[in-house]
Legacy VTK file of the C-alpha trace (Angstrom):
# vtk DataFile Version 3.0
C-alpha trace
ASCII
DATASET POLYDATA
POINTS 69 float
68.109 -134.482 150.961
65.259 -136.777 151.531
62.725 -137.231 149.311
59.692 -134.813 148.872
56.789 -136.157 151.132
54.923 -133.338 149.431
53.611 -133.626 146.194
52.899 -130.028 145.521
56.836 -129.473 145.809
57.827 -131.921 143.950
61.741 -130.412 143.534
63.956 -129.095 146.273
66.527 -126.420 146.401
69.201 -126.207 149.282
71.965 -123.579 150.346
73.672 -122.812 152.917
73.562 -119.249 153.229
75.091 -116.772 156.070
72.872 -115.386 158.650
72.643 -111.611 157.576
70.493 -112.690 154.353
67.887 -113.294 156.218
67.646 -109.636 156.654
68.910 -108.669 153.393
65.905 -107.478 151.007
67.129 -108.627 147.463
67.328 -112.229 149.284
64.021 -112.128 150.553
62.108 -110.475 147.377
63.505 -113.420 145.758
62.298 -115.807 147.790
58.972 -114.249 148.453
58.877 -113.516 144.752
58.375 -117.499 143.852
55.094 -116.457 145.528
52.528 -119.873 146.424
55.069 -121.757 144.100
57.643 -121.794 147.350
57.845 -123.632 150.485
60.370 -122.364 153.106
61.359 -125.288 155.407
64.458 -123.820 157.685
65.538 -121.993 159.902
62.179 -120.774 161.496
63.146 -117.306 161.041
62.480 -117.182 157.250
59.665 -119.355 157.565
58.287 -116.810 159.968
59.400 -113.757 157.900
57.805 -115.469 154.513
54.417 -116.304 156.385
54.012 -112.734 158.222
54.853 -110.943 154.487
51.823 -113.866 153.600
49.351 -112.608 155.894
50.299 -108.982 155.387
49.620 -109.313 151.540
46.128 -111.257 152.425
45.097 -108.424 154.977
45.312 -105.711 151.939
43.144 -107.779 149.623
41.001 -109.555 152.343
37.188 -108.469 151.198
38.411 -107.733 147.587
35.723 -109.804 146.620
33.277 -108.594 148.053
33.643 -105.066 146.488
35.884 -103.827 149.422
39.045 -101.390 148.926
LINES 1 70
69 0 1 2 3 4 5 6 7 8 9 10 11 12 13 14 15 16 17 18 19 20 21 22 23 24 25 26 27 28 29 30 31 32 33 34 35 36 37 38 39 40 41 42 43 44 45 46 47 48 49 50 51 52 53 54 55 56 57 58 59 60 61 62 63 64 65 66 67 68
């Protein structure tokens, strides 16, 4: 492993995991679980599942500010 380029994520975690956990819910609860304290780097399918449950979570509270429900 390289060093961190960024700061935010200052320590890494890596594991080589087979492909079916990618579908496998406990997996990715856990992962999405860490929340904005997580940065997925590989393979491009997690990164893609992490940033579409993102954008799903931000579409049910986009407004919430503003008084919206």
């Amino acid at each position: 492993m390289t060093s961190p380029t960024d700061r935010r994520f200052l320590h890494r975690f890596q594991v080589e995991l087979p492909g079916w956990c990618l579908k496998d819910v406990s997996f990715l609860s856990w992962v999405i679980g860490f929340g904005g304290h997580v940065k997925v780097v590989k393979p491009d399918g997690l990164i893609d599942t992490v940033y579409e449950v993102g954008l799903d979570i931000v579409e049910i509270y986009e407004g919430k500010a503003e008084g919206k429900e």
